[in-house]
N, C-alpha and C positions, 0 to 999 in steps of 0.2 A: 766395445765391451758388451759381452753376453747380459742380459738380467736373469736375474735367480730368482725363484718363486719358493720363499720360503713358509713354514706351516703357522711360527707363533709370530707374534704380535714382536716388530722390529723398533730400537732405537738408533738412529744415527750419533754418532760423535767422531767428531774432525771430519775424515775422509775413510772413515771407517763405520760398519753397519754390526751393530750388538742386536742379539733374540734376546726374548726373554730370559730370565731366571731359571734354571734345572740343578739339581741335584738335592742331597737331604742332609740334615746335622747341622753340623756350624761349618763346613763343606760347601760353597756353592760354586755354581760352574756359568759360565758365560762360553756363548757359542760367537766367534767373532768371524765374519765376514772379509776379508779381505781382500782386493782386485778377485775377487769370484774364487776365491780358496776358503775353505771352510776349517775353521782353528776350535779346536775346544782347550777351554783353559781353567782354572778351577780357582777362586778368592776364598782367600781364608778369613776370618772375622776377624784377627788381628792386622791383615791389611788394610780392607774396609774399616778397621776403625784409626787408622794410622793418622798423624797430622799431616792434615793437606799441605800442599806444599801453594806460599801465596807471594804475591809479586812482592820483592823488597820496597818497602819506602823510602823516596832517593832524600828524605827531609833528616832521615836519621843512619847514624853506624852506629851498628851493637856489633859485641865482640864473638869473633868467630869461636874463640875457645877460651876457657875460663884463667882466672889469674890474678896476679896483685898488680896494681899501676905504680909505674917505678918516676915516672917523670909525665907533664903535662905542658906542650908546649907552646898550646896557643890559648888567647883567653875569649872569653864573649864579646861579640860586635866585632871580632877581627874577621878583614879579607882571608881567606885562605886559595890559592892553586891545588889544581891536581899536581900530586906528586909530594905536598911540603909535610911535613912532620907533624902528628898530631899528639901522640904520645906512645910512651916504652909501657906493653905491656910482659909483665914475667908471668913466665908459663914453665914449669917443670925445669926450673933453675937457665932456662932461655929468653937473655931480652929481645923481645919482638917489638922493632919500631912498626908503627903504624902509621900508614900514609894517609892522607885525604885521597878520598876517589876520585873526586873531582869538583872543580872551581865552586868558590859559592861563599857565605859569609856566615859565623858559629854563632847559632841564635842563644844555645845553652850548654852548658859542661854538667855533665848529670855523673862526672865520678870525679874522686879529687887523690892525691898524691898517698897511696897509701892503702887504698880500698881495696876489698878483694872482693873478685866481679863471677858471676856465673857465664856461662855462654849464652848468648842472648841478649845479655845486660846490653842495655840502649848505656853510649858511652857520650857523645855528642849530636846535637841536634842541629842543623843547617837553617836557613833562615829562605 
């Protein structure tokens, strides 16, 4: 692999080589490196300001999409498997069962038979 003798002031990230900062407004551009191909690409300030994206916490499920909880089927201190039923949530007149991801034991039940949940909403907590 050739080395490139570039002019500003280089960041690495992954496997990838970022220059500096260019462009003007709320407009800015990143010059990206890659296996010795040179990319120009432009970030808008609504993506720089976007939520990052962060590793899930395996202690907790929250709900991928908003809804009423139609039934609840395990209680606290219980064993659960991957696979076994955790509860019905309704979404847009559809009951969605909801499995456990995976093996573990229900520390807490943070909704109950009835609630109506946003996305996000922490549903159950693992222990």
């Amino acid at each position: 692999m050739s080395t490139q003798t570039l002019e500003q002031p280089v960041t690495t990230v992954s496997n990838k080589t970022i220059e500096s900062e260019c462009g003007k407004g709320n407009i800015r551009c990143k010059n990206l490196v890659v296996n010795g191909t040179k990319y120009k690409t432009r970030l808008t300030t609504k993506y720089e300001k976007r939520k990052k994206w962060e590793l899930p916490n395996r202690k907790q499920v929250n709900a991928l999409i908003p809804g009423t909880i139609q039934k609840i089927f395990v209680a606290e201190g219980q064993e659960v498997k991957e696979g076994d039923e955790m509860l019905i949530l309704e979404a847009m007149k559809m009951q969605n069962r909801i499995m456990f991801p995976y093996d573990g034991k229900v520390k807490k039940i943070h909704v109950a038979t009835g609630d109506r949940i946003s996305k996000g909403a922490m549903l159950i907590e693992y222990e």
